[in-house]
C-alpha positions in Angstrom: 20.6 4.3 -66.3 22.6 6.1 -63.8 26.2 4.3 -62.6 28.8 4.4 -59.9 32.4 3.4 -60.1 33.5 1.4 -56.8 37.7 0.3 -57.3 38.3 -2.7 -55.2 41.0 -3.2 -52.2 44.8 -3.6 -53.5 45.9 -6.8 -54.7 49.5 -8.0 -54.6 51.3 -10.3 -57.3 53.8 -13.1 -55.7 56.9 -10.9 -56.0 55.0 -8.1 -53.8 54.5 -5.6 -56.7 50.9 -4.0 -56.1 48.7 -5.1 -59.5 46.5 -1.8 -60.2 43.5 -2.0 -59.1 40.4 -2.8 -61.9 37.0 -0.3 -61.6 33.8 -2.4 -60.7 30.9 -0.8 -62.1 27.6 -0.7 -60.2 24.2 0.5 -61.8 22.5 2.8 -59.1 19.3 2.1 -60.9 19.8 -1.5 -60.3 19.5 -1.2 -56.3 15.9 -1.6 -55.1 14.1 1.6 -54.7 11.8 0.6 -52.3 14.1 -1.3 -49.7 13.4 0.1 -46.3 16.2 2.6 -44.9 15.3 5.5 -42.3 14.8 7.7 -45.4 12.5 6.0 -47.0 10.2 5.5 -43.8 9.5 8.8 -42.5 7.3 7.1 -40.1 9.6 4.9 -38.1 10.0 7.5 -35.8 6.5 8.3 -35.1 6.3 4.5 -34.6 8.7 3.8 -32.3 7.5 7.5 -30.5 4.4 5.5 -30.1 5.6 2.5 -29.0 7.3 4.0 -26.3 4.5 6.3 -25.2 2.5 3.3 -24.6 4.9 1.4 -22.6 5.5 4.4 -20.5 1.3 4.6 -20.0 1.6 1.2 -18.5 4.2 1.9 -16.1 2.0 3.1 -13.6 -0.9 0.6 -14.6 -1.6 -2.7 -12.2 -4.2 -4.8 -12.9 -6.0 -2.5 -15.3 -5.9 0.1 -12.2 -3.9 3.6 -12.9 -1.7 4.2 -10.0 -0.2 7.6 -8.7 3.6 7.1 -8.0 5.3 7.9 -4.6 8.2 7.7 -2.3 9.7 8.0 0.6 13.3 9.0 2.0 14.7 8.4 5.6 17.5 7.2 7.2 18.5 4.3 9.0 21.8 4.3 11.3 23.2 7.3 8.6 22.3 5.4 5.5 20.1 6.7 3.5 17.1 5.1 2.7 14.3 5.3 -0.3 10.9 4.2 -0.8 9.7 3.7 -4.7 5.9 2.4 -4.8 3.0 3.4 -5.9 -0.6 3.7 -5.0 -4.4 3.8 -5.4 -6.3 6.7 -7.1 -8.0 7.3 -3.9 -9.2 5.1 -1.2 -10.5 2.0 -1.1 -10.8 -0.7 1.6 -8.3 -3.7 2.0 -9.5 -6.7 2.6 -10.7 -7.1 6.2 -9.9 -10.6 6.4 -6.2 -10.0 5.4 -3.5 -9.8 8.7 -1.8 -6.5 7.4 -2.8 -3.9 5.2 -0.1 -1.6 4.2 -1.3 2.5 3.0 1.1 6.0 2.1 0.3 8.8 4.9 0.8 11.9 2.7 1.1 14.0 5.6 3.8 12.4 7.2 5.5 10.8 4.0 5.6 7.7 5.3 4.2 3.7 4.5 2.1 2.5 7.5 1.5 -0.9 8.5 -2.1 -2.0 10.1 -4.0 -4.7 11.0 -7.6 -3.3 10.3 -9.1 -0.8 7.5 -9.3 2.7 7.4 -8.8 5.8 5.5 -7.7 7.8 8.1 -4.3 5.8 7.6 -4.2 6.9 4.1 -4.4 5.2 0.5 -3.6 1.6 -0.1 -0.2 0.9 -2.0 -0.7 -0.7 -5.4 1.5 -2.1 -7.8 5.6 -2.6 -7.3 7.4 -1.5 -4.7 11.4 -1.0 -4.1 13.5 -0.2 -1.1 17.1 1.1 -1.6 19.0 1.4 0.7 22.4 4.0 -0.2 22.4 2.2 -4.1 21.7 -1.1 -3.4 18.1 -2.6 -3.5 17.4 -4.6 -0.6 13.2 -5.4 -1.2 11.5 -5.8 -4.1 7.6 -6.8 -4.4 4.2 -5.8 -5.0 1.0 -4.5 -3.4 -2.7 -5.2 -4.5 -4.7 -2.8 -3.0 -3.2 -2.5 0.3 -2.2 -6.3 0.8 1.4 -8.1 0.0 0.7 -10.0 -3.3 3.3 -11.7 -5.6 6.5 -12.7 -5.2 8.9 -10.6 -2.2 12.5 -10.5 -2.0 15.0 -9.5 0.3 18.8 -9.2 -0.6 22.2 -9.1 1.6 25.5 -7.9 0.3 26.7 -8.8 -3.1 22.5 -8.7 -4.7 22.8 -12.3 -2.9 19.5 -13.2 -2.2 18.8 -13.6 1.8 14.9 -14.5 1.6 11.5 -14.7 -0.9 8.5 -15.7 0.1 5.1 -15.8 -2.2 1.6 -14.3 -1.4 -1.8 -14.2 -2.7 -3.6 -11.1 -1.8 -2.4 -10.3 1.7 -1.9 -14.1 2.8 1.3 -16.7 2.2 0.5 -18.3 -1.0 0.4 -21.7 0.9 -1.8 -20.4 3.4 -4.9 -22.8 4.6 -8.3 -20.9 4.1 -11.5 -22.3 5.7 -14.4 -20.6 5.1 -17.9 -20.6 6.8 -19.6 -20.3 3.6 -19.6 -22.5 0.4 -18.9 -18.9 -1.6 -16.1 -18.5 0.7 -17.2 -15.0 1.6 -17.0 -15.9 4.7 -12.9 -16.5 6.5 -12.9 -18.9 9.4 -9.6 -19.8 10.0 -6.3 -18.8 8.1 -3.0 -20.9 8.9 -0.3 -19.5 7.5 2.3 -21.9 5.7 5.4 -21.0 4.2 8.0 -24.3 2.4 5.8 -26.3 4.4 6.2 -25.3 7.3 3.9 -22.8 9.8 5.2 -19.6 9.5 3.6 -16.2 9.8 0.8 -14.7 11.0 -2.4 -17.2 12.2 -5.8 -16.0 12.5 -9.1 -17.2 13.1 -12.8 -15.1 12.9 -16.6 -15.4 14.3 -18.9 -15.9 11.7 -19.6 -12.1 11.9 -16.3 -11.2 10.9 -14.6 -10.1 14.1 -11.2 -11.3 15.0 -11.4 -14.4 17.2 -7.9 -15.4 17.1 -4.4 -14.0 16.5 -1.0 -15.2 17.0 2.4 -15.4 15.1 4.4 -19.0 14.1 8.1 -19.1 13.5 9.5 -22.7 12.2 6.3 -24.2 13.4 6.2 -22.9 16.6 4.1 -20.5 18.1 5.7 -17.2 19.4 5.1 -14.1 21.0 1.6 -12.9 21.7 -1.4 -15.0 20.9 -4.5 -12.7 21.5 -8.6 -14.2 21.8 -11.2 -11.6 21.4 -14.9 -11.7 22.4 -17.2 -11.1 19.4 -18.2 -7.8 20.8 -16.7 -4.1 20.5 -16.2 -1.5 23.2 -18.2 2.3 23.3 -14.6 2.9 21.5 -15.6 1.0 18.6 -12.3 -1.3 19.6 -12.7 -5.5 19.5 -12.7 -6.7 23.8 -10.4 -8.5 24.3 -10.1 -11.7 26.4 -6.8 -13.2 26.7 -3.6 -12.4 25.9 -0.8 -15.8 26.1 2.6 -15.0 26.0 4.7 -18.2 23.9 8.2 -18.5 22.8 10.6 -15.5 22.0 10.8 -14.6 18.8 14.3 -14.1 18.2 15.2 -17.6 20.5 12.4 -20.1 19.1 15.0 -22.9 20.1 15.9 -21.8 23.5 15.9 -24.8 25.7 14.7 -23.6 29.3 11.6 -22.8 27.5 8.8 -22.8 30.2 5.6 -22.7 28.1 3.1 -20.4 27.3 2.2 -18.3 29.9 -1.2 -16.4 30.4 -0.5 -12.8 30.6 -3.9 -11.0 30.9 -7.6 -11.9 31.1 -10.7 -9.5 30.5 -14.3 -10.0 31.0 -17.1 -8.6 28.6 -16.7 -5.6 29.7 -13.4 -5.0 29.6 -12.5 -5.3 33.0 -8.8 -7.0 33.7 -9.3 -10.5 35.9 -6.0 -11.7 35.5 -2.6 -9.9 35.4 0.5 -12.6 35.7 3.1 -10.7 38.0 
């Protein structure tokens, strides 16, 4: 049995004099052999290796989809501004039904924002997303297949938070749906709530799908342009259109010489104008 001598700290007596020190004998062979050190598990750092090559696999995984990570870099009044997202293998439709569908054009490096499908815009973001602008993070939230899902968040000065809002695959998680089907396969109306209150973008469809309806609320009032289609498309392959009603300014909802809506256009079926307000 092998053995190690180990002298303790220095004692003193009560007149200060330092009392020698006595040897405290410790049998090495006493010590568990098999007590787990780094030495004696040569594969703790193929474990953790592996641990960490999995979590980095699911970095660019959302919902069970793999992802192809992008960015983008501009600038906004001399600040710079960055992009972090990512985005689907290769196209795949949005959801019609949803108001904005949001896809990375490669060529130009830049996110754009639409309000029907198509892969000539490019692919469909998927999974988080972050804008920085300079060092500090002003949005953070996440795309499923082209459509705001999750939880968004905007931030001021000082990381304070200046605005969330929720969202289920494209729409305000508070949203009313109707549907013309019991499978609900079929949107026929989609009122966008937010805290209650209508907020967002309002839209209504035929029973074929087409657009009947679409208009913007703000504090439960309507504003801007409210658009009505006819459930018909031009040689174009473009919705007609059929009236366009101008409400309340978006950036005054409360103003108080507010006149009412006010018809801006009307079109006939085909497309001809037969009413322009002056």
């Amino acid at each position: 049995m092998s053995s190690s001598t180990i002298y303790a700290q220095n004692e003193y007596d009560e007149e200060g004099e330092e009392i020698k020190p006595k040897p405290m004998v410790v049998e090495m062979d006493s010590i568990d052999e098999d007590a787990p050190t780094i030495e004696l598990n040569p594969g703790a750092p193929e474990e953790q290796a592996q641990i960490k090559k999995k979590k980095k696999k699911k970095r660019n995984i959302f919902w069970g989809i793999k992802t192809k990570k992008q960015y983008t870099r501009s600038s906004d009044k001399g600040k710079a501004v960055f992009e972090l997202f990512f985005v689907l293998p290769e196209y795949e439709a949005p959801n019609p039904y949803a108001p904005l569908k949001y896809y990375y054009n490669a060529k130009d490096r830049k996110i754009e924002r639409k309000s029907t499908s198509n892969s000539k815009y490019g692919i469909p973001l998927h999974g988080s997303y972050v804008k920085i602008v300079e060092k500090d993070t002003v949005t953070t939230g996440f795309f499923y297949k082209g459509l705001l899902t999750g939880r968004w968040v905007w931030y001021g000065k000082d990381k304070t938070i200046k605005d969330k809002k929720f969202y289920y695959m494209g729409f305000p998680k508070d949203a009313e749906i109707t549907y013309y089907d019991s499978k609900q396969t079929k949107v026929k109306e989609v009122t966008p709530y937010q805290h209650g209150e209508l907020n967002g973008i309002y839209q209504s469809f035929y029973e074929s799908g087409r657009k009947k309806v679409v208009g913007s609320y703000k504090y439960g009032y309507k504003i801007g342009d409210w658009t009505e289609y006819y459930d018909a498309m031009d040689k174009r392959g473009r919705q007609r259109r059929k009236k366009l009603t101008q409400y309340r300014n978006k950036n005054n909802v409360y103003r108080k010489d507010y006149a009412g809506p006010k018809v801006k256009y009307e079109w006939d079926k085909n497309g001809k104008v037969t009413h322009k307000s002056k």
